[in-house]
Biopython code that builds the backbone (N, CA, C, O; Angstrom):
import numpy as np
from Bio.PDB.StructureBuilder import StructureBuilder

atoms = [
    (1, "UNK", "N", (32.284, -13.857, -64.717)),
    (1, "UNK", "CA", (31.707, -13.638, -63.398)),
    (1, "UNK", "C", (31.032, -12.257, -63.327)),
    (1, "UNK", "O", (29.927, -12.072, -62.816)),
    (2, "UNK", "N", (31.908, -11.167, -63.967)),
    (2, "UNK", "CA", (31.205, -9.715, -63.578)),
    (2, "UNK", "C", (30.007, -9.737, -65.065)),
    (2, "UNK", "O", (30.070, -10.031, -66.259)),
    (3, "UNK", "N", (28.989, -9.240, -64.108)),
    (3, "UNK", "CA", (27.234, -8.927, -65.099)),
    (3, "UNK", "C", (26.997, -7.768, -65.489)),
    (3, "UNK", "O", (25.970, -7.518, -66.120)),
    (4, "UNK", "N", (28.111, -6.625, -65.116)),
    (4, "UNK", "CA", (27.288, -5.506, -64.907)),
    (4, "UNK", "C", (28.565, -4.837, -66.117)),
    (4, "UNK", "O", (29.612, -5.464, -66.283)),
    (5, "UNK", "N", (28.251, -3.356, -66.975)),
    (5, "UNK", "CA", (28.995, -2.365, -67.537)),
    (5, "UNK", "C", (29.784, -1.455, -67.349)),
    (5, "UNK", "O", (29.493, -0.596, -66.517)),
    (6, "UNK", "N", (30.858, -1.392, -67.981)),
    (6, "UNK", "CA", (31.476, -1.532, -68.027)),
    (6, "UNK", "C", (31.995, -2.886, -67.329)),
    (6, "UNK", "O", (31.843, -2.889, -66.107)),
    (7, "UNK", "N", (32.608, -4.092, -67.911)),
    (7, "UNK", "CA", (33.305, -5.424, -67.231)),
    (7, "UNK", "C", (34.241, -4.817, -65.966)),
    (7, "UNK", "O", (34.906, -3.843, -66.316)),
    (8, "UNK", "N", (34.373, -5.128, -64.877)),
    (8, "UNK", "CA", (35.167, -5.375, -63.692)),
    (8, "UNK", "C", (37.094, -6.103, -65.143)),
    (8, "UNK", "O", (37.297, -6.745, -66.173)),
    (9, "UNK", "N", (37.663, -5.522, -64.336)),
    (9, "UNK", "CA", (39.291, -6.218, -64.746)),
    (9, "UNK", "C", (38.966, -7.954, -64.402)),
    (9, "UNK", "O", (38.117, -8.410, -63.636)),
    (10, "UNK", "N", (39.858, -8.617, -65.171)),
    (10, "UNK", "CA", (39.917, -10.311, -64.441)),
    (10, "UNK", "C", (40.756, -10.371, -63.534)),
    (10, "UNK", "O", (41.691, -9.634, -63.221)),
    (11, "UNK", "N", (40.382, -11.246, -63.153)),
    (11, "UNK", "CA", (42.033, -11.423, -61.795)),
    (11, "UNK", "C", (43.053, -11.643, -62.200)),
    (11, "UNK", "O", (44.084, -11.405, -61.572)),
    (12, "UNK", "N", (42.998, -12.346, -63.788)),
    (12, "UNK", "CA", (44.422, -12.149, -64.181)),
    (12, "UNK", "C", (45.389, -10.686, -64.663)),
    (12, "UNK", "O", (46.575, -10.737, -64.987)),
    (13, "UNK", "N", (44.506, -9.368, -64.608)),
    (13, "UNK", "CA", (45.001, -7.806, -64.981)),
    (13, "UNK", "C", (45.483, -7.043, -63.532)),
    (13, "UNK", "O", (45.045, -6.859, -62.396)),
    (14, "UNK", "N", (46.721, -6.717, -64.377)),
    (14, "UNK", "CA", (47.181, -5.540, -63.207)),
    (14, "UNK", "C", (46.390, -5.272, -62.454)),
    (14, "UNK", "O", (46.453, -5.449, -61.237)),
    (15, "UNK", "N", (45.122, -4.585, -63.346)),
    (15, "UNK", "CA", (44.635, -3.859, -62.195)),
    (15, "UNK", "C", (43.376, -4.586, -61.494)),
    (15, "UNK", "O", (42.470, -3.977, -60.923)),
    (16, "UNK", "N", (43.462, -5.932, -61.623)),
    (16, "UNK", "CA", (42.227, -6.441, -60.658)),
    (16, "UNK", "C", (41.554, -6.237, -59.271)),
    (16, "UNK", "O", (40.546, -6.823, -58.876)),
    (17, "UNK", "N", (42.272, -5.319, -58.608)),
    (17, "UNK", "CA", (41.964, -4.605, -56.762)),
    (17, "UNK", "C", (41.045, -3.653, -57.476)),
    (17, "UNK", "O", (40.255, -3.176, -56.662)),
    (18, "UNK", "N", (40.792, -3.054, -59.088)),
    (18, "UNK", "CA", (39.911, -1.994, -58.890)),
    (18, "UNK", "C", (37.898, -2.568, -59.612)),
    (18, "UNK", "O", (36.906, -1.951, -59.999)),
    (19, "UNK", "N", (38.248, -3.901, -59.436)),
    (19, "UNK", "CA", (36.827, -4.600, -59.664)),
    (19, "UNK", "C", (35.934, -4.319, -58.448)),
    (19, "UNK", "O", (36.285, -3.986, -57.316)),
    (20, "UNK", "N", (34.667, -4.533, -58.947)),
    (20, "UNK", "CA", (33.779, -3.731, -57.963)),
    (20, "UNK", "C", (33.802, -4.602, -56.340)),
    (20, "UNK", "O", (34.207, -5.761, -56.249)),
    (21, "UNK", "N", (33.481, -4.094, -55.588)),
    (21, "UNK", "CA", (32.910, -5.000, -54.260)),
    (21, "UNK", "C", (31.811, -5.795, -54.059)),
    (21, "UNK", "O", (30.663, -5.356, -54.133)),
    (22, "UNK", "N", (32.216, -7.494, -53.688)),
    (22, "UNK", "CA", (30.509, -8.167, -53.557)),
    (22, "UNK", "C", (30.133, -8.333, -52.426)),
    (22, "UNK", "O", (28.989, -8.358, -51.971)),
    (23, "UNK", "N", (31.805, -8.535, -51.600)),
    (23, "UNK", "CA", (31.272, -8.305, -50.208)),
    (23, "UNK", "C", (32.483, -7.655, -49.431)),
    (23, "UNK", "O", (33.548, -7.413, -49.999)),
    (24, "UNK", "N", (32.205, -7.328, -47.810)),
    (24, "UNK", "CA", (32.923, -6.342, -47.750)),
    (24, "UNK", "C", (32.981, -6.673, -45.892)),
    (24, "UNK", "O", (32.101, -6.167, -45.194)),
    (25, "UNK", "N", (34.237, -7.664, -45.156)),
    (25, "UNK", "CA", (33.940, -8.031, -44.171)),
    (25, "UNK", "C", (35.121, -7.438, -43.333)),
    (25, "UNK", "O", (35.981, -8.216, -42.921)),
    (26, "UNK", "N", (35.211, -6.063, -43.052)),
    (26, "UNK", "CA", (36.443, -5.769, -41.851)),
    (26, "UNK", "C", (36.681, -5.905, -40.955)),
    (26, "UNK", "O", (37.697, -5.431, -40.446)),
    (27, "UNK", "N", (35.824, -6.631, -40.353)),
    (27, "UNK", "CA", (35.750, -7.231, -38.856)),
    (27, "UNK", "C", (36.321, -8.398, -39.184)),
    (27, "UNK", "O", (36.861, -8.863, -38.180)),
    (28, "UNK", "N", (36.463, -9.143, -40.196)),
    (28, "UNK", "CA", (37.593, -10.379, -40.399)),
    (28, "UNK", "C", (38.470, -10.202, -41.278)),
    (28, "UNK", "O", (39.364, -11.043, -41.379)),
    (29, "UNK", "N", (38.443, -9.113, -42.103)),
    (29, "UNK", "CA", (39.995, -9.058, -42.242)),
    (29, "UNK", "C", (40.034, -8.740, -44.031)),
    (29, "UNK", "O", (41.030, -8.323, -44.621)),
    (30, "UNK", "N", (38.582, -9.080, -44.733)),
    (30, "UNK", "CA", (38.687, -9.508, -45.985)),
    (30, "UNK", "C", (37.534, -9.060, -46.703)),
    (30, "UNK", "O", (36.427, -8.798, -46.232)),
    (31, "UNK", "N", (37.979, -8.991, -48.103)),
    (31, "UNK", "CA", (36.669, -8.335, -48.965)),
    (31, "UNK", "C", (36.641, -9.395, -50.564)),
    (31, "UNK", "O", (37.681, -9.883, -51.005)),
    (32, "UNK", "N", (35.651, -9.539, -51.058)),
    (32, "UNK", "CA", (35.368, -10.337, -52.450)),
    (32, "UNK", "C", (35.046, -9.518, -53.559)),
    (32, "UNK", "O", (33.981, -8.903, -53.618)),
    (33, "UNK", "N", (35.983, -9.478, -54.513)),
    (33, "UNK", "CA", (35.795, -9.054, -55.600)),
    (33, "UNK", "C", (34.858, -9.290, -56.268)),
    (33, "UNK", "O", (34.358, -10.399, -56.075)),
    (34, "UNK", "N", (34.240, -8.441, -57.270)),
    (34, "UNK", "CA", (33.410, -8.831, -58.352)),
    (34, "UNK", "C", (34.022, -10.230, -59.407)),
    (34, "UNK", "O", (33.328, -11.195, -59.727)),
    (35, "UNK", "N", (35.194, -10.052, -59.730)),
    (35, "UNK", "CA", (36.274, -10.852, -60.402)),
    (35, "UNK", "C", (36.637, -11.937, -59.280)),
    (35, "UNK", "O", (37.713, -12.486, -59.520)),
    (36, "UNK", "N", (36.099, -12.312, -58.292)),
    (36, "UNK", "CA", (36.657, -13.438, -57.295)),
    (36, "UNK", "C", (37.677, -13.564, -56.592)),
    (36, "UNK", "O", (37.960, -14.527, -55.880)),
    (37, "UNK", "N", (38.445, -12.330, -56.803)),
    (37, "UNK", "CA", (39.889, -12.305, -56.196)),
    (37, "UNK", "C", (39.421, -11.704, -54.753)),
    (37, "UNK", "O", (38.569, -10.836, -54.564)),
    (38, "UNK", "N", (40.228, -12.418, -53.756)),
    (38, "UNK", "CA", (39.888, -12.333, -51.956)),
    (38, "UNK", "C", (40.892, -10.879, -51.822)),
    (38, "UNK", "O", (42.106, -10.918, -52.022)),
    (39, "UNK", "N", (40.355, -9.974, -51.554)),
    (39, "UNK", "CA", (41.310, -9.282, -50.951)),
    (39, "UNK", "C", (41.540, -9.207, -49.332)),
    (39, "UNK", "O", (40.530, -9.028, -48.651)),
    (40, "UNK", "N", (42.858, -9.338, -48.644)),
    (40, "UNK", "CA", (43.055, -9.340, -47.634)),
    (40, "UNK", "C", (43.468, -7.693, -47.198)),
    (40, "UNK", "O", (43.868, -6.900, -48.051)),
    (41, "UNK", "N", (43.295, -7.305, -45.674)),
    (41, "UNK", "CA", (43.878, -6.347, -45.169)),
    (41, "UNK", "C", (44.953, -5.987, -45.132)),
    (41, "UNK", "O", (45.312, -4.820, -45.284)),
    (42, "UNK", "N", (45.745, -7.055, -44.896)),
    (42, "UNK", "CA", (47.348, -6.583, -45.048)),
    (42, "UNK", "C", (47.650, -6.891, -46.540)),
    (42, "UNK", "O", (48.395, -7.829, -46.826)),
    (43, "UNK", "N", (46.981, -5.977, -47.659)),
    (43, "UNK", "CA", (47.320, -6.507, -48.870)),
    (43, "UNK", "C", (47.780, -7.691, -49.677)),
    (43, "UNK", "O", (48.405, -7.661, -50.737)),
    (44, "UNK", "N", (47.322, -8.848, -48.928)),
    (44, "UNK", "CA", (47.367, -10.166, -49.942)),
    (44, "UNK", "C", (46.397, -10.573, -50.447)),
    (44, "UNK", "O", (45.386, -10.449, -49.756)),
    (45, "UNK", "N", (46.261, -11.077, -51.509)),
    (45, "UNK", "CA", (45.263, -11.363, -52.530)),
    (45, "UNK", "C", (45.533, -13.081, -52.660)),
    (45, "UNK", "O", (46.563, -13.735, -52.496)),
    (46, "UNK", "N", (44.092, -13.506, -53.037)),
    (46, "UNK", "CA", (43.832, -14.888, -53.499)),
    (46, "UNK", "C", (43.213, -14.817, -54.316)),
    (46, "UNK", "O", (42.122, -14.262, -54.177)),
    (47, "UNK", "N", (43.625, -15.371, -55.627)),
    (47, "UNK", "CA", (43.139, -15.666, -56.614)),
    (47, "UNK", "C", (41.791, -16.199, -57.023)),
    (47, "UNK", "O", (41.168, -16.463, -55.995)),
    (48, "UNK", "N", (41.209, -16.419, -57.913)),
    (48, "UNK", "CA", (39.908, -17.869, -58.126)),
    (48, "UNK", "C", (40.937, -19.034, -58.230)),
    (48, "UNK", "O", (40.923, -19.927, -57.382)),
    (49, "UNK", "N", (41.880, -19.037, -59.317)),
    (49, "UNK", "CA", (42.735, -19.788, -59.336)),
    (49, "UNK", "C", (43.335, -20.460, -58.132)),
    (49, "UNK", "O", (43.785, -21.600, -58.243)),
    (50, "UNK", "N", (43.365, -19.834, -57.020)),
    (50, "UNK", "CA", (44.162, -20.663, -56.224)),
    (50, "UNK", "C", (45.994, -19.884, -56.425)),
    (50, "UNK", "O", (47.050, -20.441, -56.725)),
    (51, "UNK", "N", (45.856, -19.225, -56.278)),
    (51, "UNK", "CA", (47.427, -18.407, -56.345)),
    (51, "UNK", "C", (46.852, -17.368, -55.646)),
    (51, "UNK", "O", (45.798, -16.734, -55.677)),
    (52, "UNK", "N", (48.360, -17.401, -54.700)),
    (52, "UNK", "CA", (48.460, -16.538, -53.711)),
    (52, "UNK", "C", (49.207, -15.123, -54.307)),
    (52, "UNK", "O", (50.136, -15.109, -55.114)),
    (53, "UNK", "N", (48.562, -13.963, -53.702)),
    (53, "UNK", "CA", (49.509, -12.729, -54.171)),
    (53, "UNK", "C", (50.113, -12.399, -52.871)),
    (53, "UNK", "O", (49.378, -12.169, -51.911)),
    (54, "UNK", "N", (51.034, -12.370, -52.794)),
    (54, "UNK", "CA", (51.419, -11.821, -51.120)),
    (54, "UNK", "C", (51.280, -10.385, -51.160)),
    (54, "UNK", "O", (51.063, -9.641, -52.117)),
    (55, "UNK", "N", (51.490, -10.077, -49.617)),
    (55, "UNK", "CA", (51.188, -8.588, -49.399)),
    (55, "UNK", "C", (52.217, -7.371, -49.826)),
    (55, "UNK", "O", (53.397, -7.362, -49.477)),
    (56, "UNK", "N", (51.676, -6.469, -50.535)),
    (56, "UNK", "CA", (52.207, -5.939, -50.700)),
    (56, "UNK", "C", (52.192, -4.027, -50.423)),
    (56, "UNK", "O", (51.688, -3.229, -51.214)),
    (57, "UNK", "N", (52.626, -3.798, -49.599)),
    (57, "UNK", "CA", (52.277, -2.660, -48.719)),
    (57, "UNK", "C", (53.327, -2.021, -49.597)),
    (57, "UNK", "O", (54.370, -2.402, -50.128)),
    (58, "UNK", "N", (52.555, -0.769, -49.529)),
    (58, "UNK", "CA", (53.394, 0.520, -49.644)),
    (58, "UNK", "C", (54.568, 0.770, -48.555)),
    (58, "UNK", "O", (54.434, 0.421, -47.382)),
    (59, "UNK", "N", (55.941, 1.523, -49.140)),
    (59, "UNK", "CA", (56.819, 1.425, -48.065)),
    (59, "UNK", "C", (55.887, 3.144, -47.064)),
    (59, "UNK", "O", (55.053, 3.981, -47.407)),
    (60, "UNK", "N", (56.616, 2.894, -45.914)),
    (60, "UNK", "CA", (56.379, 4.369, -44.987)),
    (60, "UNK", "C", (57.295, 5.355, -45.326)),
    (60, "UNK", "O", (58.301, 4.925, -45.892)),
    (61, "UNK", "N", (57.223, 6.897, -45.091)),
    (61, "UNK", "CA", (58.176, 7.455, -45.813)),
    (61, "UNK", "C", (59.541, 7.101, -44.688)),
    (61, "UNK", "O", (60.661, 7.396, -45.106)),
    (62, "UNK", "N", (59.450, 6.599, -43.557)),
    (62, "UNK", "CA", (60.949, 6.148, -43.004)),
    (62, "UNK", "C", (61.516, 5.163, -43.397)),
    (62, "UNK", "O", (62.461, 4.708, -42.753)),
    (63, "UNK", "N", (61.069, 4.565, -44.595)),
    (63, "UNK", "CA", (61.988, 3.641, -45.577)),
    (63, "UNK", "C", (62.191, 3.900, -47.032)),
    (63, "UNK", "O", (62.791, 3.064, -47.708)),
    (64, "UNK", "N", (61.761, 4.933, -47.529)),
    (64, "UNK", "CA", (62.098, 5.465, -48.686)),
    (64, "UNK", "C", (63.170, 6.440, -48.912)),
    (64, "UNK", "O", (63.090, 7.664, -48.812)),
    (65, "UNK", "N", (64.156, 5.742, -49.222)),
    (65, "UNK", "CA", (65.296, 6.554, -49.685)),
    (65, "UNK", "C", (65.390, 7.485, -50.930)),
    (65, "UNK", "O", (64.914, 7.328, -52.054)),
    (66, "UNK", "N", (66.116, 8.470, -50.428)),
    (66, "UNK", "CA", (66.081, 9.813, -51.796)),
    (66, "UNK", "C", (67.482, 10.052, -51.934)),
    (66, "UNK", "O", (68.463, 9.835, -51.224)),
    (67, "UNK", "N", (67.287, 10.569, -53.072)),
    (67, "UNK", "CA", (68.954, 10.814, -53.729)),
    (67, "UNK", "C", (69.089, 12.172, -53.110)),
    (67, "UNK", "O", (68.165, 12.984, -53.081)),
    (68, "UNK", "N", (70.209, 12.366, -52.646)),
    (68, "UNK", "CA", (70.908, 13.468, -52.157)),
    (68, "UNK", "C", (71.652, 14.362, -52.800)),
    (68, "UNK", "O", (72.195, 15.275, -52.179)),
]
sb = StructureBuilder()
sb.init_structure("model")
sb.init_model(0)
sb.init_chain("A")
sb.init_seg("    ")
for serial, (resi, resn, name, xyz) in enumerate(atoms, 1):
    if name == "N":
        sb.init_residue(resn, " ", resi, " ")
    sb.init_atom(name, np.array(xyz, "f"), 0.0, 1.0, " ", f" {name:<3s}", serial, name[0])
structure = sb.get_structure()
């Protein structure tokens, strides 16, 4: 799918959220990867495949526990 150089990651690599942008819609919620993967706002991802990534948010620091 990606045309351009350096290749975009596939949707199947860790790091597939850092493939380029094809489109880019925040008024609904969602953006399209170069690699086809849907990214959602509240961090869930859809595959090309058809597999869902659920969201996965960073915790806030009022839920990160530290050793004392």
């Amino acid at each position: 799918m990606c045309q351009h150089q350096p290749p975009c990651p596939s949707a199947e690599s860790a790091d597939r959220e850092s493939a380029r942008l094809v489109a880019h819609h925040p008024e609904q919620g969602w953006s399209l990867l170069c690699n086809g993967v849907l990214l959602f706002e509240d961090t869930g991802e859809l595959l090309p495949d058809g597999q869902i990534i659920a969201p996965h948010r960073p915790l806030g620091s009022e839920h990160v526990m530290t050793a004392a």
